[in-house]
LOFIFI-790700 format. One record per residue (C-alpha): chain; x, y, z. Coordinates in steps of 0.05 Angstrom, whole numbers. Example, Ala and Ser with C-alpha at 12.3 -4.5 7.8 and 13.67 -1.06 7.14 Angstrom:
<sites>
+------+--------+--------+--------+
| unit |     px |     py |     pz |
+------+--------+--------+--------+
|    A |    246 |    -90 |    156 |
|    A |    273 |    -21 |    143 |
+------+--------+--------+--------+
</sites>
This chain:
<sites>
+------+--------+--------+--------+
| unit |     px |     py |     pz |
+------+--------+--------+--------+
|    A |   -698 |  -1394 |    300 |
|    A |   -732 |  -1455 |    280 |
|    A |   -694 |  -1500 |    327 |
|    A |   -687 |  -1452 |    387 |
|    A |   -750 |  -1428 |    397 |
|    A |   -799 |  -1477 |    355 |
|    A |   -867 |  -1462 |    323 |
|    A |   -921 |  -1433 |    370 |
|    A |   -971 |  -1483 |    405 |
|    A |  -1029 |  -1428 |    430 |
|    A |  -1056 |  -1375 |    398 |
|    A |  -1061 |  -1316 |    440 |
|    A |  -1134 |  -1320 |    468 |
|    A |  -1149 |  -1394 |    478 |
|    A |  -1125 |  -1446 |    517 |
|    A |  -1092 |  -1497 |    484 |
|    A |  -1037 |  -1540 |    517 |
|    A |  -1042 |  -1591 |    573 |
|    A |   -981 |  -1561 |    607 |
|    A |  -1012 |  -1487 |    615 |
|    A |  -1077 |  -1526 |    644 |
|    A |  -1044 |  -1568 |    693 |
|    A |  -1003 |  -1497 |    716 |
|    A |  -1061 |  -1458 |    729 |
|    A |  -1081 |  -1512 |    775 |
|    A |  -1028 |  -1480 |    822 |
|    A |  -1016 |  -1401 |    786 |
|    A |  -1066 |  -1357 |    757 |
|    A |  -1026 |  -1337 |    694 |
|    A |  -1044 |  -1318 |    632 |
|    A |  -1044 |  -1343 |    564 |
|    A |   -977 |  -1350 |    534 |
|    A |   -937 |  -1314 |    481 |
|    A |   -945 |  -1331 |    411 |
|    A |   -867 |  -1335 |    408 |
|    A |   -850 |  -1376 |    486 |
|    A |   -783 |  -1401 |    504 |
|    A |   -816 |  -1435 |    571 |
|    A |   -754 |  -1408 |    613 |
|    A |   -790 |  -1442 |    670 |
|    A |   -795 |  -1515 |    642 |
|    A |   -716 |  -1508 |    636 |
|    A |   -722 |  -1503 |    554 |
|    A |   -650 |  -1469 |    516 |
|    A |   -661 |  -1402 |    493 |
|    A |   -600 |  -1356 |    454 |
|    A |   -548 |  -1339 |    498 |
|    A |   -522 |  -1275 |    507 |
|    A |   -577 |  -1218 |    494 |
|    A |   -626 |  -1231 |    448 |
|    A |   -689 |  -1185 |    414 |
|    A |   -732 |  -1206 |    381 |
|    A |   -793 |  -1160 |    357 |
|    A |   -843 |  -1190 |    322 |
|    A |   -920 |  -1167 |    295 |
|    A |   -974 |  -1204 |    268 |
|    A |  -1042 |  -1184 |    228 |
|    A |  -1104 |  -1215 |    210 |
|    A |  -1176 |  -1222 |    201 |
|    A |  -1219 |  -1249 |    255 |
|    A |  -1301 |  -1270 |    248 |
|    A |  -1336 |  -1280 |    329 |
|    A |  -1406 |  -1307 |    313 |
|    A |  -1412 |  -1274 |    390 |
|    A |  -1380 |  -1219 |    397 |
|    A |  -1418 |  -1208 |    467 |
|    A |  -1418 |  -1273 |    492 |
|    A |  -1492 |  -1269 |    495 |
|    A |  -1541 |  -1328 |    513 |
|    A |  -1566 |  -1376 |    448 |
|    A |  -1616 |  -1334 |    411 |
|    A |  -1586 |  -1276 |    421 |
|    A |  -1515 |  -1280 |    391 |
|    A |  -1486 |  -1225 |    350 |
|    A |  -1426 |  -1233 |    294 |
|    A |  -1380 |  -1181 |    268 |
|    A |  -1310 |  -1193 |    231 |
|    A |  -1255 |  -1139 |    246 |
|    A |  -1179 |  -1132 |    237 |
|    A |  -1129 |  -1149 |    289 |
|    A |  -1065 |  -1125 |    295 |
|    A |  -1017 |  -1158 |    349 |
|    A |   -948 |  -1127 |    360 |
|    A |   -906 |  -1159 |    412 |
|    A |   -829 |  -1154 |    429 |
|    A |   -796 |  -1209 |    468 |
|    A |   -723 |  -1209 |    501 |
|    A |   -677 |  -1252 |    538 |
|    A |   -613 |  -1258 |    570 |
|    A |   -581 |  -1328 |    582 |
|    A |   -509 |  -1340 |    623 |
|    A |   -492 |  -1407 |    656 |
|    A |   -524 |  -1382 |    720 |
|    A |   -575 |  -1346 |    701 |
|    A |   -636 |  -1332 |    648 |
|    A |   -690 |  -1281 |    650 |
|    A |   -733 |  -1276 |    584 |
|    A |   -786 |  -1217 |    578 |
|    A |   -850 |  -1214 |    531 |
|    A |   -901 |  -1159 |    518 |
|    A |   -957 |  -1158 |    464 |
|    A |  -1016 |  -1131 |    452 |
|    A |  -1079 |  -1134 |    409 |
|    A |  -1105 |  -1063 |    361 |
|    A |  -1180 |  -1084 |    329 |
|    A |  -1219 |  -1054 |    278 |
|    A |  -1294 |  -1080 |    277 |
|    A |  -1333 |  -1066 |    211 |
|    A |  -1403 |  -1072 |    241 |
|    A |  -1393 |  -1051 |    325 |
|    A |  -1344 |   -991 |    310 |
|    A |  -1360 |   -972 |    386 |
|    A |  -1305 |  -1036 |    408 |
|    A |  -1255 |  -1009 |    361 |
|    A |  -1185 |  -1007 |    408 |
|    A |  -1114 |   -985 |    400 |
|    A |  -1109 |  -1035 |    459 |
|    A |  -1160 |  -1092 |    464 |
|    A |  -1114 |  -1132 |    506 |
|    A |  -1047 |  -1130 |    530 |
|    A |  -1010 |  -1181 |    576 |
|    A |   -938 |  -1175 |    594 |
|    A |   -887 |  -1230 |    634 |
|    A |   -820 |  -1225 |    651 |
|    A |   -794 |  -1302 |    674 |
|    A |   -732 |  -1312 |    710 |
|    A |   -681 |  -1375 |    725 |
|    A |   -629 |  -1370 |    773 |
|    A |   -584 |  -1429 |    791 |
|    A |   -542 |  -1412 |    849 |
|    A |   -508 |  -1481 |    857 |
|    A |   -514 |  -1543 |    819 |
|    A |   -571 |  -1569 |    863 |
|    A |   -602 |  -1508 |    869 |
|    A |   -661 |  -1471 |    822 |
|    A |   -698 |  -1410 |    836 |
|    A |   -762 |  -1390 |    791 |
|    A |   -794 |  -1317 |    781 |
|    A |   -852 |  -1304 |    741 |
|    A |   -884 |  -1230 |    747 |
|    A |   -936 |  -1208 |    697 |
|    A |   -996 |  -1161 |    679 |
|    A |  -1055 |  -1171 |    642 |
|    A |  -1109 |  -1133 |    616 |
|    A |  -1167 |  -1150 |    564 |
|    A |  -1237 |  -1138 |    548 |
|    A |  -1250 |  -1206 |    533 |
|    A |  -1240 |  -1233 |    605 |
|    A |  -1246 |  -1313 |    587 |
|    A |  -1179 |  -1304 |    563 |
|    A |  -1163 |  -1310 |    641 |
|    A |  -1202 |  -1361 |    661 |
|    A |  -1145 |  -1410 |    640 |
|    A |  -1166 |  -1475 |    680 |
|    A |  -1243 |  -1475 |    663 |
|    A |  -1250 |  -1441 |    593 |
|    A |  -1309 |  -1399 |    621 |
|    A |  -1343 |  -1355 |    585 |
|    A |  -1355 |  -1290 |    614 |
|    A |  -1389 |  -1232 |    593 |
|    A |  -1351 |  -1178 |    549 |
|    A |  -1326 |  -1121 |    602 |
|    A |  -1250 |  -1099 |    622 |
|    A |  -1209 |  -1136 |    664 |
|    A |  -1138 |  -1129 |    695 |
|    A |  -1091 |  -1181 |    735 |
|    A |  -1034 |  -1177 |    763 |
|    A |   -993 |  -1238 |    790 |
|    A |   -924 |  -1265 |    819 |
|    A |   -906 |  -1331 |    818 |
|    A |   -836 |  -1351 |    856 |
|    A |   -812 |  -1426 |    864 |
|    A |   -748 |  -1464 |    886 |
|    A |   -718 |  -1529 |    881 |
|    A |   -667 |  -1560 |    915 |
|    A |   -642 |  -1627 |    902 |
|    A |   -624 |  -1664 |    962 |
|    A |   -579 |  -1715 |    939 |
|    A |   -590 |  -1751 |    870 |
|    A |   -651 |  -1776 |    890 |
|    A |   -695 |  -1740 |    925 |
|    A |   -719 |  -1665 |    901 |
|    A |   -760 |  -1617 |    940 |
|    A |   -802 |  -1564 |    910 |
|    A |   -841 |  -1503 |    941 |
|    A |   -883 |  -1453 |    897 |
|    A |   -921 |  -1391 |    917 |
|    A |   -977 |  -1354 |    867 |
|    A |  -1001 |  -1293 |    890 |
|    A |  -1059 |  -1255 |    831 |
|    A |  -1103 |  -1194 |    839 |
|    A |  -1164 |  -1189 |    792 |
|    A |  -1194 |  -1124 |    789 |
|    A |  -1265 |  -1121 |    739 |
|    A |  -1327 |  -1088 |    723 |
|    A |  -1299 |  -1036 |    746 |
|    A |  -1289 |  -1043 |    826 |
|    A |  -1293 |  -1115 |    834 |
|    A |  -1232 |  -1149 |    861 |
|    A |  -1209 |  -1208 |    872 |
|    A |  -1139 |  -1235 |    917 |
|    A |  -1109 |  -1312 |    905 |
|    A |  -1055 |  -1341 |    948 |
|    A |  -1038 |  -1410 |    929 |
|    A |   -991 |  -1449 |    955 |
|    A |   -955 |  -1506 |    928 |
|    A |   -901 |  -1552 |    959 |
|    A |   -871 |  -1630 |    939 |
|    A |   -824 |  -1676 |    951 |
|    A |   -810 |  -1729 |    893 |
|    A |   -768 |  -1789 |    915 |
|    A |   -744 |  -1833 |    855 |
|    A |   -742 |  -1907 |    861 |
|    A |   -721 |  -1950 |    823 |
|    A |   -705 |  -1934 |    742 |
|    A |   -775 |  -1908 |    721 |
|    A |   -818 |  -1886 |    791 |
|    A |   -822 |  -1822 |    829 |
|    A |   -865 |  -1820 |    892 |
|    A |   -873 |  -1765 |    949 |
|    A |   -921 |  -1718 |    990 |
|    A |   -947 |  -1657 |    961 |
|    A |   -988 |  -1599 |    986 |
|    A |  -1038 |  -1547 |    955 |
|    A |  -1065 |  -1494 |   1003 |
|    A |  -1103 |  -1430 |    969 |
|    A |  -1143 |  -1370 |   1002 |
|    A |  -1183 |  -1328 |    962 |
|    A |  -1212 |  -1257 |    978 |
|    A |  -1266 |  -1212 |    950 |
|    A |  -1283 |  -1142 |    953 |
|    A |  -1322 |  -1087 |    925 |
|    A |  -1390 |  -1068 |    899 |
|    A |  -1427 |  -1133 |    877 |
|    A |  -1494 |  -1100 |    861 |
|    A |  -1524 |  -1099 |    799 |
|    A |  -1467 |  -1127 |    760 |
|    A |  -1480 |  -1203 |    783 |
|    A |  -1541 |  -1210 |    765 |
|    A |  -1509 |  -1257 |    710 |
|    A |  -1488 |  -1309 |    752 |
|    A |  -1501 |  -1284 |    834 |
|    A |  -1448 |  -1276 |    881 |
|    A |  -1417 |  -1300 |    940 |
|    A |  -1363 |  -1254 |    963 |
|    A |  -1346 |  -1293 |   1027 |
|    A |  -1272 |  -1316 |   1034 |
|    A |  -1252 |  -1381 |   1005 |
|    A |  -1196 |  -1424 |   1033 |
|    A |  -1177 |  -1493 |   1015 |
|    A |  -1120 |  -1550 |   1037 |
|    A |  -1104 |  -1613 |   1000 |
|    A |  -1054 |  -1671 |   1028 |
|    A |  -1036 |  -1711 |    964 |
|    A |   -991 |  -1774 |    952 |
|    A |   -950 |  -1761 |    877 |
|    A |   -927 |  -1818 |    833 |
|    A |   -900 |  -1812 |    766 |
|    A |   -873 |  -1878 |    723 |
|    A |   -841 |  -1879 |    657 |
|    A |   -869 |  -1923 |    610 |
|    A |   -807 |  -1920 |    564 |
|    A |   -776 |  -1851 |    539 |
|    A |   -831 |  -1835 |    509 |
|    A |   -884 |  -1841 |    553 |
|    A |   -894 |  -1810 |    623 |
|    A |   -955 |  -1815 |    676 |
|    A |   -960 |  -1758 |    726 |
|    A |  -1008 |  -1761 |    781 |
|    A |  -1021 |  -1731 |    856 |
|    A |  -1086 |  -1740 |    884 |
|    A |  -1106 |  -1736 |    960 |
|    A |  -1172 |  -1702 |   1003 |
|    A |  -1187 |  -1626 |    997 |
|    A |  -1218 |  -1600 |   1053 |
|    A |  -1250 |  -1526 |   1036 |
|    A |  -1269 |  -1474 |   1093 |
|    A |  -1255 |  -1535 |   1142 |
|    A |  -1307 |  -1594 |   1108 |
|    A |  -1286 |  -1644 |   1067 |
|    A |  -1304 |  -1635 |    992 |
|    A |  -1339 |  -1693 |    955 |
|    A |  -1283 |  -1680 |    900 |
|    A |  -1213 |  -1695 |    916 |
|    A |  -1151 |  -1656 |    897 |
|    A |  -1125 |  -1683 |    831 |
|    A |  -1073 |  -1680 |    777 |
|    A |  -1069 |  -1737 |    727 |
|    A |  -1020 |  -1730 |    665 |
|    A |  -1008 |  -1769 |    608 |
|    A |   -955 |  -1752 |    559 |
|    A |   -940 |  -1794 |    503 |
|    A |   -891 |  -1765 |    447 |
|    A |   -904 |  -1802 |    372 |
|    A |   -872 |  -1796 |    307 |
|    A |   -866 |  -1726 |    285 |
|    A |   -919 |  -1693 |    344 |
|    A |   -935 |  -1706 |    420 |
|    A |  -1003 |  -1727 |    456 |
|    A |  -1024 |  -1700 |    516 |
|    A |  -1080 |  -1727 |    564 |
|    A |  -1093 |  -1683 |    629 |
|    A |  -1147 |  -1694 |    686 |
|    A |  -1154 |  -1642 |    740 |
|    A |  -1194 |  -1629 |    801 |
|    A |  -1184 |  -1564 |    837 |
|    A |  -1211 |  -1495 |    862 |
|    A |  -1201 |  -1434 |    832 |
|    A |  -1233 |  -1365 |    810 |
|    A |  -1269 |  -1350 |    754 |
|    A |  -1275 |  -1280 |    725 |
|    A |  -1342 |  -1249 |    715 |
|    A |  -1362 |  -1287 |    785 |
|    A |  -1329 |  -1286 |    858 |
|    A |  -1332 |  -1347 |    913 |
|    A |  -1281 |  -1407 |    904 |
|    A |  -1305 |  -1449 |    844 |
|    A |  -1290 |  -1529 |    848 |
|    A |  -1275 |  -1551 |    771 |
|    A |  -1255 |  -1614 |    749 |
|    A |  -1211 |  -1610 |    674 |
|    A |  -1205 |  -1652 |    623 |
|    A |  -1159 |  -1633 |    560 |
|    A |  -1130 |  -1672 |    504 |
|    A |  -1063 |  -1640 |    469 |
|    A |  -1048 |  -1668 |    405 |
|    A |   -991 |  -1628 |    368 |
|    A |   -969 |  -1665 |    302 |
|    A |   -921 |  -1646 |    237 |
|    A |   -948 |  -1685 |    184 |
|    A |   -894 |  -1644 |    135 |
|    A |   -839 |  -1599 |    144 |
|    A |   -851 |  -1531 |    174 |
|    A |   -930 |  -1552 |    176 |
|    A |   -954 |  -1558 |    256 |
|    A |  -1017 |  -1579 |    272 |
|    A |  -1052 |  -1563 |    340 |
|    A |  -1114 |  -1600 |    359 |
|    A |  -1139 |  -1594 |    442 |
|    A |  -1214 |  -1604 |    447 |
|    A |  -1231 |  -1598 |    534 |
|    A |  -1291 |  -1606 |    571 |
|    A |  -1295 |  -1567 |    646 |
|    A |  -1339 |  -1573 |    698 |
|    A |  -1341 |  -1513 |    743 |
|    A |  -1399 |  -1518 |    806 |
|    A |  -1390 |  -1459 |    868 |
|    A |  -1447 |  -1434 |    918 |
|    A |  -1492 |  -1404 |    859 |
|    A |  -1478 |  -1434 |    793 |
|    A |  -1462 |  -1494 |    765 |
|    A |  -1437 |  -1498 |    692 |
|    A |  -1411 |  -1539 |    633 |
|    A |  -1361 |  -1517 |    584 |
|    A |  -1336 |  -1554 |    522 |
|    A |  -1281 |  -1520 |    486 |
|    A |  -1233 |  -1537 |    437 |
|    A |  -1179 |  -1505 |    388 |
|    A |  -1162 |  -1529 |    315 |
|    A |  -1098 |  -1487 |    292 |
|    A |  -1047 |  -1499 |    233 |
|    A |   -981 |  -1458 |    223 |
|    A |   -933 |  -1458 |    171 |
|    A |   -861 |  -1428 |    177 |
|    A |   -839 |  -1401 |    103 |
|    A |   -775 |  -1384 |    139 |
|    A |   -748 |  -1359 |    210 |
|    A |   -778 |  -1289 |    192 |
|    A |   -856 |  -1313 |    180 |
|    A |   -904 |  -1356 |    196 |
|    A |   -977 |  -1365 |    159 |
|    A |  -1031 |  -1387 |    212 |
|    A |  -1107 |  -1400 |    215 |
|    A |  -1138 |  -1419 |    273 |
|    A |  -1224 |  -1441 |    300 |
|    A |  -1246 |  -1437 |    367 |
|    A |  -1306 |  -1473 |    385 |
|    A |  -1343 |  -1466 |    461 |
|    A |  -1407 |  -1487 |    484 |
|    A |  -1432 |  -1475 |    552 |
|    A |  -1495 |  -1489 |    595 |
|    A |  -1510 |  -1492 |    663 |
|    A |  -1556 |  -1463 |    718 |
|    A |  -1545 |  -1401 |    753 |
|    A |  -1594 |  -1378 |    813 |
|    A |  -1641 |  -1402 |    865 |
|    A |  -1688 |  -1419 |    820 |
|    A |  -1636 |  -1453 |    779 |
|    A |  -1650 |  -1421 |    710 |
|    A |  -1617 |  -1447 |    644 |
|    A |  -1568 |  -1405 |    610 |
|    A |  -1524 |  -1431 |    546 |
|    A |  -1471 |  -1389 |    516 |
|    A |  -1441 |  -1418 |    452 |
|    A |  -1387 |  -1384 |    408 |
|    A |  -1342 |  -1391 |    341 |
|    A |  -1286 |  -1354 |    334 |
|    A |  -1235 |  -1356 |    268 |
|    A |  -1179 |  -1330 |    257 |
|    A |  -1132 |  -1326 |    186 |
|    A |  -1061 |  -1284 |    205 |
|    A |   -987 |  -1277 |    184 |
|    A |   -936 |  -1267 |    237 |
|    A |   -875 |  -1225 |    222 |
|    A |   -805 |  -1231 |    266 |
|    A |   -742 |  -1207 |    262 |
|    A |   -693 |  -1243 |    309 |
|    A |   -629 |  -1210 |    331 |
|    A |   -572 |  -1236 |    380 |
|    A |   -528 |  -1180 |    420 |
|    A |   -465 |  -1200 |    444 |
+------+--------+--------+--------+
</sites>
């Protein structure tokens, strides 16, 4: 299992690799499974049918449990259980891989947020290839947590502790033109219902062309449009962070260049003018991504600059990104994870700072389990208001866990 799938690189409720940043500058997802193929980045899974159920259990300590302001945190430790089943089917043409999961906690001090189902998030992803120069993308999933900074992927925000659900569909093709040129069209649609009646609608759309020239450049146009909705009752909830409930919309032309610095090192960028609900934004569009892969591990260096929505808040939110992904193997079966971020997030009635960053270790005895322990660190301050009062929100969250799977292959 070891080869085909490889160890995990996120734990469930944090964000931890450059590549599911730089995605949620076009989707809003969620966090990925703890066991992932990636269908969509074109990885090999099994062929043929293949099950694989898999559970794991643990103790977790959250030094703020509410996500309350400085001074007024509160820290319990409680049990989690996480069962999860994941499936896939692979032929030459085709791949569709399913996951489901879910989190049981038992608190020993707030017995009130004890849960059967804390969270739950399920995806099904699907690759079809129709012809040789053809590729067609599905991703359809659901979500639903009490803990709703889990899907704030792109900023790391953290929100106050109430339920949240989201729903999302994210279908893409790409067509080679000749061996050369590629063309690429995406389109994310997510509904965010919370606190009850609050909802929120995204529509983002996503389309390139990359051109290669020469042995080691890319270049083309690309194009991000998104147009965000709000509705229900804002009253009374918002008093957190305010609201603005009007619709968003925002359209960025960008130029795209990537060069390869040798096989194992790659630059990624498109960058080009944003202009939201028709004036140009002092911020450009932006994607900048540095991959460099090293003995044993892989480095990661991502910059973004985008708009998106922010649970716990409504109005398009400009955020700029910036994540470092270190993943290392310093011995056998041992994987280090090590992403430390930083996100600036600014819309019509807050304007925040939030440093993150995930330190996780997991060692594979054999294909059946894994021993990991993970520490999530987050500190955030900003202003919030007219009168532009100071709010900080800072939390530690560890986590000590075995994972159990049983992998099985139908044919």
């Amino acid at each position: 299992m070891r080869d085909e799938w490889g160890i995990v690189r996120a734990w469930l409720c944090v964000l931890v690799l450059a590549p599911t940043v730089a995605s949620a500058q076009l989707t809003q997802g969620i966090p990925r499974s703890p066991i992932d193929p990636a269908v969509a980045a074109g990885e090999q899974v099994p062929e043929d049918l293949y099950i694989m159920p898999w559970i794991a259990t643990g103790v977790v300590y959250d030094d703020n449990v509410f996500f309350s302001t400085s001074g007024r945190r509160q820290d319990d430790v409680f049990l989690r259980v996480s069962p999860g089943l994941q499936a896939s089917y692979q032929s030459a043409p085709f791949t569709v891989v399913g996951n489901y999961r879910f989190d049981s906690e038992v608190y020993n001090k707030f017995t009130e947020l004890n849960a059967a189902q804390q969270r739950q998030f399920g995806t099904v992803d699907m690759r079809w290839r129709p012809s040789t120069s053809t590729i067609v993308t599905n991703q359809v999933g659901y979500a639903q947590t009490n803990t709703p900074f889990e899907l704030n992927v792109l900023t790391a925000f953290q929100a106050a502790r109430f339920r949240s659900e989201r729903y999302f569909v994210n279908p893409g093709a790409e067509y080679r033109l000749d061996p050369r040129t590629t063309l690429n069209g995406q389109y994310a649609y997510s509904k965010d219902i919370f606190a009850g009646s609050v909802e929120t609608n995204a529509h983002i759309f996503n389309l390139r062309a990359d051109h290669r020239i020469g042995a080691h450049d890319t270049i083309g146009p690309a194009y991000v449009g998104r147009y965000f909705t709000f509705s229900g009752d804002f009253t009374g909830f918002f008093g957190f962070l305010g609201a603005n409930a009007s619709n968003f919309e925002s359209h960025a032309l960008m130029a795209s260049w990537s060069h390869e610095f040798s096989a194992d090192t790659r630059l990624d960028m498109r960058v080009g003018p944003r202009l939201s609900n028709g004036e140009l934004d002092d911020r450009p569009e932006a994607l900048v991504g540095l991959r460099r892969r090293i003995p044993n591990g892989e480095v990661n260096l991502t910059y973004i600059s985008a708009v998106t929505t922010i649970i716990g808040t409504v109005g398009g939110t400009r955020t700029e990104t910036l994540l470092l992904g270190l993943t290392y193997e310093p011995v056998k079966h041992l994987l280090v994870t090590v992403s430390p971020l930083v996100s600036w997030s600014k819309n019509a009635t807050f304007d925040v700072t939030t440093y993150a960053g995930t330190l996780e270790a997991a060692y594979q005895f054999n294909k059946y389990v894994t021993a990991k322990g993970s520490a999530y660190f987050s500190y955030q301050e900003g202003t919030f208001g007219e009168a532009a009062n100071l709010f900080v929100v800072n939390r530690n969250v560890y986590w000590l866990r075995l994972e159990f799977t049983y992998p099985s292959r139908w044919q």
